[in-house]
FIRO-857373 format. One record per residue (C-alpha): residue in one letter; x, y, z. Coordinates in Angstrom, 2 decimals, decimal comma, always signed. Example, Ala and Ser with C-alpha at 12.3 -4.5 7.8 and 13.67 -1.06 7.14 Angstrom:
REM residues 2
R   r         u         v         w
R   A    +12,30     -4,50     +7,80
R   S    +13,67     -1,06     +7,14
This chain:
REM residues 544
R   r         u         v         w
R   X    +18,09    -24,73    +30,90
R   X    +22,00    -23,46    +30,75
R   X    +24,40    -26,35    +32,49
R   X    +28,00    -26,18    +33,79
R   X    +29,98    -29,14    +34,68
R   X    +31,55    -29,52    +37,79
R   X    +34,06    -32,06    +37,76
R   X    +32,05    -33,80    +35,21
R   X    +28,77    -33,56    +36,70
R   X    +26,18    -31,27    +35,05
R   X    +24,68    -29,00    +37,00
R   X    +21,93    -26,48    +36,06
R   X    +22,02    -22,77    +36,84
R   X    +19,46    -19,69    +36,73
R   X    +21,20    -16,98    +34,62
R   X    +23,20    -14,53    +37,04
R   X    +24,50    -17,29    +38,88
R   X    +28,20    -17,78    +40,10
R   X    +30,42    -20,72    +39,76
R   X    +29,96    -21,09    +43,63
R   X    +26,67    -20,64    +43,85
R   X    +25,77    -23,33    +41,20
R   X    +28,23    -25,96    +43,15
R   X    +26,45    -25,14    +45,94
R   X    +23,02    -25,74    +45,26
R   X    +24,08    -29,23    +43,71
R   X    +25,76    -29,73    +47,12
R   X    +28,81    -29,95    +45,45
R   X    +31,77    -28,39    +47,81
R   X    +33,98    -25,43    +46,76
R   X    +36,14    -24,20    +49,73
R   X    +35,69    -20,68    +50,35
R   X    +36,27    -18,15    +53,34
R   X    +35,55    -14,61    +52,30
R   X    +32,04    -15,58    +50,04
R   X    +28,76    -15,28    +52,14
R   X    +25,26    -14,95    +50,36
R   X    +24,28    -11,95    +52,29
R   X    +27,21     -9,58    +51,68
R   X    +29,58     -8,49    +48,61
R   X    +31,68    -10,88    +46,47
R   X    +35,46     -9,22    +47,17
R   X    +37,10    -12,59    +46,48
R   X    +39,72    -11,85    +48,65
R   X    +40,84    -15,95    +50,60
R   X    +41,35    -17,33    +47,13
R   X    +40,91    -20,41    +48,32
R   X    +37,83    -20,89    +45,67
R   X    +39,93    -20,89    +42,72
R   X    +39,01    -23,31    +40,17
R   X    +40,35    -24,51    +36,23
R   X    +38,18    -23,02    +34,08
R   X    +37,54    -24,37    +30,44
R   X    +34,94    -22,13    +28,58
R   X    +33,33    -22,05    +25,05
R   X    +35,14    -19,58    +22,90
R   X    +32,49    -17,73    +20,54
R   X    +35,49    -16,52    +18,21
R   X    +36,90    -19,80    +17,71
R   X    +33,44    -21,79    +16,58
R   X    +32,72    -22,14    +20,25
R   X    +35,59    -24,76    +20,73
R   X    +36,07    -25,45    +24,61
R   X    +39,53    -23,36    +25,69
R   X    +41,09    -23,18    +29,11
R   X    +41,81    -20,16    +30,94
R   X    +45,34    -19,76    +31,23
R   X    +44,78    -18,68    +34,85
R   X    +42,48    -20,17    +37,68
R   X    +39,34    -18,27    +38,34
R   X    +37,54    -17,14    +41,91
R   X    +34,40    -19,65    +41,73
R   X    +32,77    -17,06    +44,09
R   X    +33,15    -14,35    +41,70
R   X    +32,94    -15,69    +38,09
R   X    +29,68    -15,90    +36,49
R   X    +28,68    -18,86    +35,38
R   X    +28,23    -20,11    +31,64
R   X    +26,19    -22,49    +29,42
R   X    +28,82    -25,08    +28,45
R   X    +31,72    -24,24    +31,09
R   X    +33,47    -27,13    +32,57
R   X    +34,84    -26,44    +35,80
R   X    +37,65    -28,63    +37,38
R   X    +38,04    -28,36    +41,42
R   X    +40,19    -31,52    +41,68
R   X    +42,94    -31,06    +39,15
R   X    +46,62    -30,67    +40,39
R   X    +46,68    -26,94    +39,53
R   X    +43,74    -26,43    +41,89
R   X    +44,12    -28,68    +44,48
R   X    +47,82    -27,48    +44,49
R   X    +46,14    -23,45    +45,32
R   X    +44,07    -24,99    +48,21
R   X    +47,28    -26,36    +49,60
R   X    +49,35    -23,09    +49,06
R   X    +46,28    -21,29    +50,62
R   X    +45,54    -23,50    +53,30
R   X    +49,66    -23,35    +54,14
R   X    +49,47    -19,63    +53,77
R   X    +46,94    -19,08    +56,23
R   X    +48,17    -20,91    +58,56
R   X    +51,45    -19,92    +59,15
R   X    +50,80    -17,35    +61,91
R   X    +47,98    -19,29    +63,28
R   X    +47,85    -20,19    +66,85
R   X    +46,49    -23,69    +65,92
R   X    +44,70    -23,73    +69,58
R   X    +42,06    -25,83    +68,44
R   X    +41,94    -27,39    +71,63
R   X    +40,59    -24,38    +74,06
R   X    +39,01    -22,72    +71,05
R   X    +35,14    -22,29    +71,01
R   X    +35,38    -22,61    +67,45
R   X    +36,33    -26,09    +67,24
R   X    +33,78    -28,38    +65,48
R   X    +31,71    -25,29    +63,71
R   X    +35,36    -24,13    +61,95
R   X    +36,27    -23,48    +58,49
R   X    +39,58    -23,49    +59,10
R   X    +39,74    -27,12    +60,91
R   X    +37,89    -28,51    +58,09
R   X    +39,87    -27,11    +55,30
R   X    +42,88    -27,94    +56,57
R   X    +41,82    -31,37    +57,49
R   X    +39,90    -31,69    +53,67
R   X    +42,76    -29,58    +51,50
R   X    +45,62    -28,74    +53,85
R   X    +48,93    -30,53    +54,17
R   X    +49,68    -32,94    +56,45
R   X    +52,67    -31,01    +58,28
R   X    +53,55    -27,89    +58,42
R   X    +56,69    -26,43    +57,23
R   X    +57,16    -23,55    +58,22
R   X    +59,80    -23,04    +60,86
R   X    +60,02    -19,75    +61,84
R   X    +58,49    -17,79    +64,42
R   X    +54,97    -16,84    +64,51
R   X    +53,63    -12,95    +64,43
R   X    +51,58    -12,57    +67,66
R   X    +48,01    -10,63    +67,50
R   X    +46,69     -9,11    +70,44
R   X    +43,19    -10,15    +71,66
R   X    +40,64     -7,32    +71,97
R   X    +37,21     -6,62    +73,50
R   X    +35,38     -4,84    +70,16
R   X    +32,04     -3,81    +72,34
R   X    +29,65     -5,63    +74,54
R   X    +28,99     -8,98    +73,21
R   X    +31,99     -9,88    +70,49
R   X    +35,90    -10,57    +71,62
R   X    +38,48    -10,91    +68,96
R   X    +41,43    -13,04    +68,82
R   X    +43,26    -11,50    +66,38
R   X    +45,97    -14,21    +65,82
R   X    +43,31    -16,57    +64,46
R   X    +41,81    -14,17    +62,15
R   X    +42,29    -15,21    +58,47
R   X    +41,28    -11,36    +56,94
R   X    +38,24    -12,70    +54,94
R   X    +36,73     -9,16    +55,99
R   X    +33,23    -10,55    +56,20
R   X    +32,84     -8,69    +59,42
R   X    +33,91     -5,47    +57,94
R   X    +31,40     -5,60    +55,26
R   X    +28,76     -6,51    +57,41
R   X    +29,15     -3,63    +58,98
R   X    +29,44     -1,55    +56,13
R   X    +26,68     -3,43    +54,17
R   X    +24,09     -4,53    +56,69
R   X    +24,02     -2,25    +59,80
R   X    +25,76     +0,73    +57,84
R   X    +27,33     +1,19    +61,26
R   X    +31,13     +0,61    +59,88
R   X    +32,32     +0,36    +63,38
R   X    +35,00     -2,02    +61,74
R   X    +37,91     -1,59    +59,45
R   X    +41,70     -3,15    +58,49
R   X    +44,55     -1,98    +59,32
R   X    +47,69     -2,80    +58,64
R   X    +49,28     -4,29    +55,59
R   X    +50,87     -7,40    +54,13
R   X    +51,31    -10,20    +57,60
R   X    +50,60     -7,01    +59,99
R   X    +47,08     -6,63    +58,79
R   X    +44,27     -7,06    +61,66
R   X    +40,71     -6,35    +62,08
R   X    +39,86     -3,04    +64,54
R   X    +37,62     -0,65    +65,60
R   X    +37,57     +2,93    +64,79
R   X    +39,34     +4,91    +67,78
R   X    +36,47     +6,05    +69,99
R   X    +34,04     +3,57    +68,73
R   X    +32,74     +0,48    +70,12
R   X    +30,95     -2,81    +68,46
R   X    +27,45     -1,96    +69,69
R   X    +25,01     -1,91    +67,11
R   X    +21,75     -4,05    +67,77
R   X    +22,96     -6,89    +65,51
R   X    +26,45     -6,71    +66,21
R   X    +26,55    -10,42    +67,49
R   X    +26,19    -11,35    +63,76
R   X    +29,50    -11,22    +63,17
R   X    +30,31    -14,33    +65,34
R   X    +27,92    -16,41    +63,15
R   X    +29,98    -14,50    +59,86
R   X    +33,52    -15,31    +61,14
R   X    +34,46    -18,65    +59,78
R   X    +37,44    -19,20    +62,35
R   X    +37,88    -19,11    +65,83
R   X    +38,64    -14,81    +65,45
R   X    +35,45    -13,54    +66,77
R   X    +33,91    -14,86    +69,60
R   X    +30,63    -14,45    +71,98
R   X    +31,34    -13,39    +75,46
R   X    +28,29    -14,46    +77,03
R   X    +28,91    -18,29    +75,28
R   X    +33,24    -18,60    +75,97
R   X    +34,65    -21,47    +76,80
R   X    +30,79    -22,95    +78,26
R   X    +29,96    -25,56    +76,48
R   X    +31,75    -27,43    +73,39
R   X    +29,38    -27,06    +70,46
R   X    +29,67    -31,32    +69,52
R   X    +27,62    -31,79    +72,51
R   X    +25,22    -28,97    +71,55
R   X    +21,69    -30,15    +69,95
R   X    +20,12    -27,52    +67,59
R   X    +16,31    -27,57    +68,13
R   X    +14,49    -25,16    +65,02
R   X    +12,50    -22,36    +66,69
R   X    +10,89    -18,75    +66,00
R   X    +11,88    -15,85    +67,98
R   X     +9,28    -15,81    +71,02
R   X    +10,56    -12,02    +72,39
R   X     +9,51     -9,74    +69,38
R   X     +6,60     -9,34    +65,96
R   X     +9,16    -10,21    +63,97
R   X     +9,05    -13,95    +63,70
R   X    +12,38    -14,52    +62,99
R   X    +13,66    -18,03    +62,80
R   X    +16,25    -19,48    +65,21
R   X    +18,06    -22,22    +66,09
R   X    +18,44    -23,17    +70,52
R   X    +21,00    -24,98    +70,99
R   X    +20,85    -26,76    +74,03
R   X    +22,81    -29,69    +76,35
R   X    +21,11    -31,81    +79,39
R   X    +18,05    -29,31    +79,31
R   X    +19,93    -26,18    +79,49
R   X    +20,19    -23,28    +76,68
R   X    +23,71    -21,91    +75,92
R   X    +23,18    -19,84    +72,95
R   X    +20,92    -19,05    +69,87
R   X    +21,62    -18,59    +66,70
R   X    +19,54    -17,20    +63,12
R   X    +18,62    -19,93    +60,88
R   X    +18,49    -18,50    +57,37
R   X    +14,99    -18,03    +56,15
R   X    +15,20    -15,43    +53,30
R   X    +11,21    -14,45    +53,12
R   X    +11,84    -13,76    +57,15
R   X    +15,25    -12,24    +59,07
R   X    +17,60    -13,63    +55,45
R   X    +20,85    -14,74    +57,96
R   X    +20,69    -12,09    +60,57
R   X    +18,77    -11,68    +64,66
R   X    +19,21     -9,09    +66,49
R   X    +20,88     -8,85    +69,63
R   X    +17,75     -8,59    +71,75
R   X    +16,61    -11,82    +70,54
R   X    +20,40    -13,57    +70,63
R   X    +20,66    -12,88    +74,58
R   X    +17,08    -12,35    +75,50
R   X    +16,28    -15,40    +76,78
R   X    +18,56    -15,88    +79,81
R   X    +15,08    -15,21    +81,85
R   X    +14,94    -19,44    +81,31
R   X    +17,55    -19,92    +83,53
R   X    +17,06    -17,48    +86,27
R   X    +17,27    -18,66    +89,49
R   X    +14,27    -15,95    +90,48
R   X    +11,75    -18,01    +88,19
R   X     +9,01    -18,99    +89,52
R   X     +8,76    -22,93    +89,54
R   X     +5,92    -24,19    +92,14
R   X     +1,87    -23,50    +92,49
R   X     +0,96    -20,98    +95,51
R   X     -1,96    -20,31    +96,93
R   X     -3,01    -17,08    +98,47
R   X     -3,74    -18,62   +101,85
R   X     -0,72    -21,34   +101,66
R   X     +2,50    -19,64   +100,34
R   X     +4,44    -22,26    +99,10
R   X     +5,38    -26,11    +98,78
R   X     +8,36    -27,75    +98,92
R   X     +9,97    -29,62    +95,81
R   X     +9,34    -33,05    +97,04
R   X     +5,27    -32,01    +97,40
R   X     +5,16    -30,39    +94,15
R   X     +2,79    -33,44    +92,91
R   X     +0,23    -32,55    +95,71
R   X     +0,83    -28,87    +95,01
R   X     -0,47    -28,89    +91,82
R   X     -4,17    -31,22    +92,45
R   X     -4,60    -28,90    +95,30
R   X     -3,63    -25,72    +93,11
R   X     -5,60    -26,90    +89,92
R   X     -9,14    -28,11    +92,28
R   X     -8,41    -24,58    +94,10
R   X     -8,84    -22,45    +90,13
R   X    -11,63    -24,68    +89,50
R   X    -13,52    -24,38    +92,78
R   X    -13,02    -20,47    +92,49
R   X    -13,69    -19,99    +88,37
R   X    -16,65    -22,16    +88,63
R   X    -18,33    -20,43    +91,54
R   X    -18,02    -17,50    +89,37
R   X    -20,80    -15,63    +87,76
R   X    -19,11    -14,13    +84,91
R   X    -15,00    -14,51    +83,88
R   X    -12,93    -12,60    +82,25
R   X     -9,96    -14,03    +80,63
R   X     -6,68    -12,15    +80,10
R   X     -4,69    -13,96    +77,25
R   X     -0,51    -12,77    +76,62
R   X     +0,45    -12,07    +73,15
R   X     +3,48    -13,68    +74,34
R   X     +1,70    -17,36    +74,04
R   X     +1,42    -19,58    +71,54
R   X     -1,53    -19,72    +69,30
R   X     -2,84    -23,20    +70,57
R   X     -2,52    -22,23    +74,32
R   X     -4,88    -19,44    +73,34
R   X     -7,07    -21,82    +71,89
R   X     -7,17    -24,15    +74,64
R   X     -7,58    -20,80    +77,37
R   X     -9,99    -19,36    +75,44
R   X    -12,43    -22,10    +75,43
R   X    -11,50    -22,86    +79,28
R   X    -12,94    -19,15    +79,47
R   X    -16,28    -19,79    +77,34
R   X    -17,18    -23,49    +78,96
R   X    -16,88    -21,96    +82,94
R   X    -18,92    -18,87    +80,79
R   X    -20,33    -19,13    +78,11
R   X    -20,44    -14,66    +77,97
R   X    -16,57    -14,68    +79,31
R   X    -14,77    -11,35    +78,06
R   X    -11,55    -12,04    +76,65
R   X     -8,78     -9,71    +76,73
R   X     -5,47     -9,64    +74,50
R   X     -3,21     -9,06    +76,72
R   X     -0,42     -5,94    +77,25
R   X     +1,21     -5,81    +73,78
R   X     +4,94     -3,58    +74,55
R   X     +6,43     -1,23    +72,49
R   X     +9,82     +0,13    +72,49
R   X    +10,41     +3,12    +70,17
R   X     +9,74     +2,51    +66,70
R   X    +10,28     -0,34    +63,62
R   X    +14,47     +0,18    +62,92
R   X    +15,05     -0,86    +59,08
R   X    +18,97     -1,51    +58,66
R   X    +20,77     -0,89    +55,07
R   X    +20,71     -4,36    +54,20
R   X    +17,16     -4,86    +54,97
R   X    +16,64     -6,35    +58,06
R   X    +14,32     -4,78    +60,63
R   X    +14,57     -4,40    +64,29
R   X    +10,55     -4,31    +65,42
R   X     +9,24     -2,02    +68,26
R   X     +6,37     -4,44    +69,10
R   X     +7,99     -6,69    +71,95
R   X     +5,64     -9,53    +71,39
R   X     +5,58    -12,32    +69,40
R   X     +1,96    -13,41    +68,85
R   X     -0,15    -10,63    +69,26
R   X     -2,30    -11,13    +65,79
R   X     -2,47    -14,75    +66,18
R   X     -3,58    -14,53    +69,94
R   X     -6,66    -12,00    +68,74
R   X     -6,96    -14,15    +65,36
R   X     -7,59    -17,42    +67,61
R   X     -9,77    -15,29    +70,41
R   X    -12,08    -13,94    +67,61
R   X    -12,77    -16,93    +66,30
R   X    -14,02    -18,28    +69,64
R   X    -16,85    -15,76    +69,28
R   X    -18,48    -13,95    +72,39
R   X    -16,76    -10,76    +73,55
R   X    -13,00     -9,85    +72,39
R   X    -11,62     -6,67    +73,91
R   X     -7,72     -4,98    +73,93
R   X     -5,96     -4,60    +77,09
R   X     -6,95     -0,60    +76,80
R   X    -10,44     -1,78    +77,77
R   X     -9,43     -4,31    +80,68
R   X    -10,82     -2,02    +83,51
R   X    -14,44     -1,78    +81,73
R   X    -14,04     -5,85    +80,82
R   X    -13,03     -6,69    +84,58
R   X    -15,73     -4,12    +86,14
R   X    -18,47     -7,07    +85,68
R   X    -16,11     -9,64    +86,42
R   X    -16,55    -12,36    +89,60
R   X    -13,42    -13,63    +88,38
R   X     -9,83    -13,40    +86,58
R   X     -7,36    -15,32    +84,70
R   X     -4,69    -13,87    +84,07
R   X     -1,46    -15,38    +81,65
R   X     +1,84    -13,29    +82,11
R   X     +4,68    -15,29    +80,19
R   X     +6,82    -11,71    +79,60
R   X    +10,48    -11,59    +80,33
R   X    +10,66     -8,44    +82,37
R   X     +7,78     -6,64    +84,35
R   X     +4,71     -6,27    +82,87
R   X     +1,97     -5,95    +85,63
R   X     +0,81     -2,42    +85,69
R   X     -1,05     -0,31    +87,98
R   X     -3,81     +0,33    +85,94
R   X     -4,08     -4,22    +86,00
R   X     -3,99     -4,12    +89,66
R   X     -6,38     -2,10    +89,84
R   X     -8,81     -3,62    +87,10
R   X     -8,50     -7,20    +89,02
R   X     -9,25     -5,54    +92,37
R   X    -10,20     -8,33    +94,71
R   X    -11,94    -10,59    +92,61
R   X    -10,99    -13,99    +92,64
R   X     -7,93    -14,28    +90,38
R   X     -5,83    -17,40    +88,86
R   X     -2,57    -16,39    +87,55
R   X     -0,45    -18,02    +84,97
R   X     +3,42    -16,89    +84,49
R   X     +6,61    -17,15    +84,80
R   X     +8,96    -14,48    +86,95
R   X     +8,14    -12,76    +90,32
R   X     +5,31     -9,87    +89,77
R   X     +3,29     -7,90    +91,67
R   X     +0,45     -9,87    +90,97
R   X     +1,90    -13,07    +92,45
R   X     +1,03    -12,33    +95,60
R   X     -1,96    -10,98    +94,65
R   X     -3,59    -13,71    +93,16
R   X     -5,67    -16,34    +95,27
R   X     -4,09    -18,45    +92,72
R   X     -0,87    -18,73    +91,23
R   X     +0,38    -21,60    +88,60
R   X     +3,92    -21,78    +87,09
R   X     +4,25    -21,68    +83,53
R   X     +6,81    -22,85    +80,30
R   X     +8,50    -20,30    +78,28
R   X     +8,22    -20,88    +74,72
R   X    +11,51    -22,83    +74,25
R   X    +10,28    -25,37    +76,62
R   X     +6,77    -26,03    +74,93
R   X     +5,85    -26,10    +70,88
R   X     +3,17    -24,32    +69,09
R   X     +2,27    -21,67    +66,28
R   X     +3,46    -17,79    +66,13
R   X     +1,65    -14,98    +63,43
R   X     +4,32    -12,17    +63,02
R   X     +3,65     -8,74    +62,39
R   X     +3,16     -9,83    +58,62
R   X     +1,04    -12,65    +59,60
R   X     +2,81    -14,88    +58,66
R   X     +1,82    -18,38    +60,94
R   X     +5,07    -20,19    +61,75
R   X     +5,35    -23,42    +63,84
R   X     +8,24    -23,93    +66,76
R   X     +9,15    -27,16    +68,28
R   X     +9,75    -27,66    +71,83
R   X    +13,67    -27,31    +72,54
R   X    +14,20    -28,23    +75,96
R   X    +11,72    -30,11    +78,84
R   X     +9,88    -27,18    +80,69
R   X    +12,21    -26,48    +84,18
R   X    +11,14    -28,42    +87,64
R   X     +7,67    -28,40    +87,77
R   X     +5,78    -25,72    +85,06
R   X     +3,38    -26,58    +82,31
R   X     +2,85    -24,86    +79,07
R   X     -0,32    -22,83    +79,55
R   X     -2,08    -25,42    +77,20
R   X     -1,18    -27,54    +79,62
R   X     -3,04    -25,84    +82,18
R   X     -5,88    -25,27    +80,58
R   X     -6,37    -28,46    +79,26
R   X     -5,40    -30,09    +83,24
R   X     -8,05    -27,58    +84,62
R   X    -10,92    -28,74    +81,94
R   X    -10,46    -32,08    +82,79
R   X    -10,71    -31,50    +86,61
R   X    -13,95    -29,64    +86,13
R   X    -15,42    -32,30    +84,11
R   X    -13,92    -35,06    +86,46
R   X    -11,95    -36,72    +84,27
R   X     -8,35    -37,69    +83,77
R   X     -6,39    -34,96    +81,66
R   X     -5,16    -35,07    +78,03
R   X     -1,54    -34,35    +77,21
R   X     -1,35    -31,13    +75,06
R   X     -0,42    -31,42    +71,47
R   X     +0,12    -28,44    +69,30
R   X     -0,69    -30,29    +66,10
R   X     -4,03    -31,55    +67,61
R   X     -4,52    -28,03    +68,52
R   X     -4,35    -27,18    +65,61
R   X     -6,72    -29,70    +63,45
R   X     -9,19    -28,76    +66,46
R   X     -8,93    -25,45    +65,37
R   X     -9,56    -25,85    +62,27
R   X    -12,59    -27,82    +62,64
R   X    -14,33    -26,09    +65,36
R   X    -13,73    -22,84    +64,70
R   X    -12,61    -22,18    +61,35
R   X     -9,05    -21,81    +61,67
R   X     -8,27    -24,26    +58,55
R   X     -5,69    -21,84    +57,70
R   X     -3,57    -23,32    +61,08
R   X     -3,54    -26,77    +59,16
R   X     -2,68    -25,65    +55,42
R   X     -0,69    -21,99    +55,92
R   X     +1,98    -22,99    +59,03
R   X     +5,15    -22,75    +58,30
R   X     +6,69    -25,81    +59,81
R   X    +10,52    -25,58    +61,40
R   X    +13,06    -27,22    +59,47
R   X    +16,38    -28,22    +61,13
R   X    +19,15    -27,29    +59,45
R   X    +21,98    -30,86    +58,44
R   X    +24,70    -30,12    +59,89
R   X    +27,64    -32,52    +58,56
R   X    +29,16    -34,64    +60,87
R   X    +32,60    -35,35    +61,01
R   X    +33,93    -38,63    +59,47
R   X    +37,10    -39,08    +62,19
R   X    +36,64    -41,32    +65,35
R   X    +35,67    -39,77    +68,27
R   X    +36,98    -42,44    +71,09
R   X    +36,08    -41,79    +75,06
R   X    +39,06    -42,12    +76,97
């Protein structure tokens, strides 16, 4: 296999390769700015420059030195180059560059949201000078709001115009552009246009400074005290993998985690913000009862015995159950639901719940789609109900599955309204136990009503819409007093048996599933998350 050497370390390469991209898949560090895997080399920051010593094929292959230093990002590499990154010429062109770049800086690192996730900071810190010396007065940029979602500080943008060819390459929107020349140059937006594509909040994750920014994350939390928990994207078919990132139990922002055979680098928008239903202060967070409203906090132990023997009392007086399961659970709270629903009846009808669609599948230049079908889990929901056996119907046949019904359960777990007329009208007055999440019209309806986790509170298995199965950890503890429906199902088991309850476990779920049922594919195919390293900082961090 070809080999370069990297400050005298051999690495190995694939043919097609750069200089960069062999460095860094040997973890070896080459500073760069403009470079990013998903978008075209320009080799623009120069800060990548390396000594270069190649085999010359008209000289007997006798190792020469380019006279010049070469953009790592940009050259291919070569069996038998030797690349230097440390010498004095190249160290001395990370200093130049580092000093170039920031002359006109602001250097507010201290109110910056970019601080300890910048490029810049590190750089300067790893290749910079120790003092500045430039003495003249800095060029002021103007701050602008570029759409919806992104603000841009122009004075900290270092023109590695990754945003520009995102938009260009990826959305083939090409909202933004340069202008200017020379120290006046600045990122804007075409007169009359706005930044307001559906994956325009990429660019924050692209920028490798402080320039572009997320409005609905400024100046809330500093990222050192963030903790990144891997997850899938539990709004859409998509399955796209995500980091939460999350402080004290609350969510401030997510972000893509790069999984090339899923979403490459990029989420959408939708699935960026569409989550802030965790937080709202409307969410429902106690048990009710049809005949007893509400508890208070402080009896929210008692609240859910007298809610769970309430369910039981009403399913088990029931002749025959049906069971409506939400494509927007997991696949093991399925599981454990659906076999609630067969041991109160053993004939219990189970329903897939309402799967929403919005328009049609959206397929951007650069390959990345934005799905229609507003449901994560839809195939794996029917995958795990079928495999239960018995009746499994769609939610176009709930009226004919509820007709012979005594009783109802019902799991919600959507982040908007959901409950249609056409449900209403199916569950009629039958006895009906409701699982979910935000204020419906069937909350009052149902005799009763149990409060549920959403799926960054609870951990479990997703198929997307190319069935793909893909395991999420649990990010944060579920708010106040909800369960994960698994949870539920497992608590109102138990009571019906009389015994104490289990504590749900997704991976348990899922060897259960596999041996009663058949599922062995939800022990050997699952995708498991991986966290991503992220490298700490080596200075002392002392409280004051």
């Amino acid at each position: 296999m070809p080999s370069i050497s990297i400050n005298g370390r051999e690495c190995e390469f694939t043919q097609g390769q750069s200089i960069l991209e062999v460095a860094l898949s040997h973890e070896h560090e080459i500073p760069h700015y403009c470079w990013h895997p998903g978008l075209s080399v320009v080799a623009n920051c120069r800060i990548c420059l390396v000594e270069l010593w190649a085999p010359n094929p008209r000289n007997d292959n006798a190792l020469e030195e380019i006279p010049k230093l070469m953009p790592a990002c940009q050259t291919p590499a070569s069996d038998g180059q030797v690349v230097y990154t440390d010498s004095p010429k190249a160290i001395g062109n990370q200093r130049a560059v580092m000093e170039y770049l920031l002359i006109n800086h602001p250097v507010d690192c201290p109110v910056c949201d970019q601080a300890g996730e910048c490029s810049l900071q590190d750089y300067s810190y790893r290749y910079g000078r120790s003092a500045s010396r430039f003495q003249e007065q800095k060029i002021k940029q103007p701050k602008k709001d570029l759409g919806p979602n992104v603000l841009l500080y122009s004075d900290r943008c270092i023109m590695c115009t990754r945003c520009v060819r995102f938009t260009r390459e990826v959305t083939g929107t090409a909202e933004l552009l340069v202008e200017g020349r020379g120290a006046q140059e600045q990122i804007d937006v075409f007169p009359g246009l706005a930044l307001d594509n559906e994956l325009s909040g990429n660019v924050i994750d692209l920028c490798p400074v402080g320039a572009l920014l997320d409005k609905d994350f400024l100046f809330q939390q500093r990222v050192w005290y963030l903790t990144s928990t891997p997850s899938i994207d539990g709004l859409t078919s998509g399955g796209d993998n995500i980091n939460v990132e999350h402080n004290n139990g609350v969510v401030y922002r997510i972000k893509p985690r790069t999984n090339p055979a899923v979403n490459g680098w990029w989420i959408s928008d939708e699935i960026r913000y569409g989550w802030s239903f965790l937080h709202d202060e409307a969410r429902l967070r106690l048990p009710r009862l049809r005949e007893h409203v509400s508890w208070e906090p402080e009896e929210a132990a008692g609240a859910w015995d007298e809610a769970i023997d309430r369910a039981v009392e009403g399913l088990q007086s029931a002749g025959h159950i049906t069971a409506i399961i939400s494509p927007m659970l997991s696949c093991e709270d399925a599981w454990y639901l659906g076999r609630l629903a067969r041991e109160l009846d053993p004939k219990a009808t189970l329903v897939v719940g309402p799967v929403p669609m919005q328009g049609e599948d959206k397929t951007f230049p650069g390959g990345y789609t934005v799905r229609a079908e507003k449901a994560p889990n839809a195939r794996g929901v029917r995958r795990v109900l079928t495999a239960l056996g018995g009746e499994v119907v769609e939610f176009d046949a709930v009226a004919g599955a509820c007709s012979s019904a005594d009783a109802v359960l019902v799991t919600g777990n959507y982040p908007s309204a959901w409950v249609t007329d056409s449900l209403l009208e199916a569950v009629g007055d039958r006895f009906t136990v409701l699982l979910d999440t935000m204020p419906n019209r069937l909350v009052e309806r149902a005799d009763v009503f149990l409060p549920t986790a959403t799926w960054m509170e609870k951990s479990g298995t997703f198929q997307n819409v190319d069935d793909r199965l893909q395991a999420f950890e649990r990010a944060i503890e579920p708010v106040d007093y909800c369960k994960s429906e698994g949870q539920v199902a497992l608590d109102l088991s138990a009571r019906r048996r009389g015994e104490a309850s289990t504590w749900f476990n997704a991976a348990l779920a899922r060897q259960q599933m596999a041996s009663e049922a058949g599922l062995e594919a939800f022990v050997s195919e699952v995708h498991q998350a991986v966290a991503e390293v992220r490298v700490e900082s080596d200075m002392e961090v002392v409280d004051l």
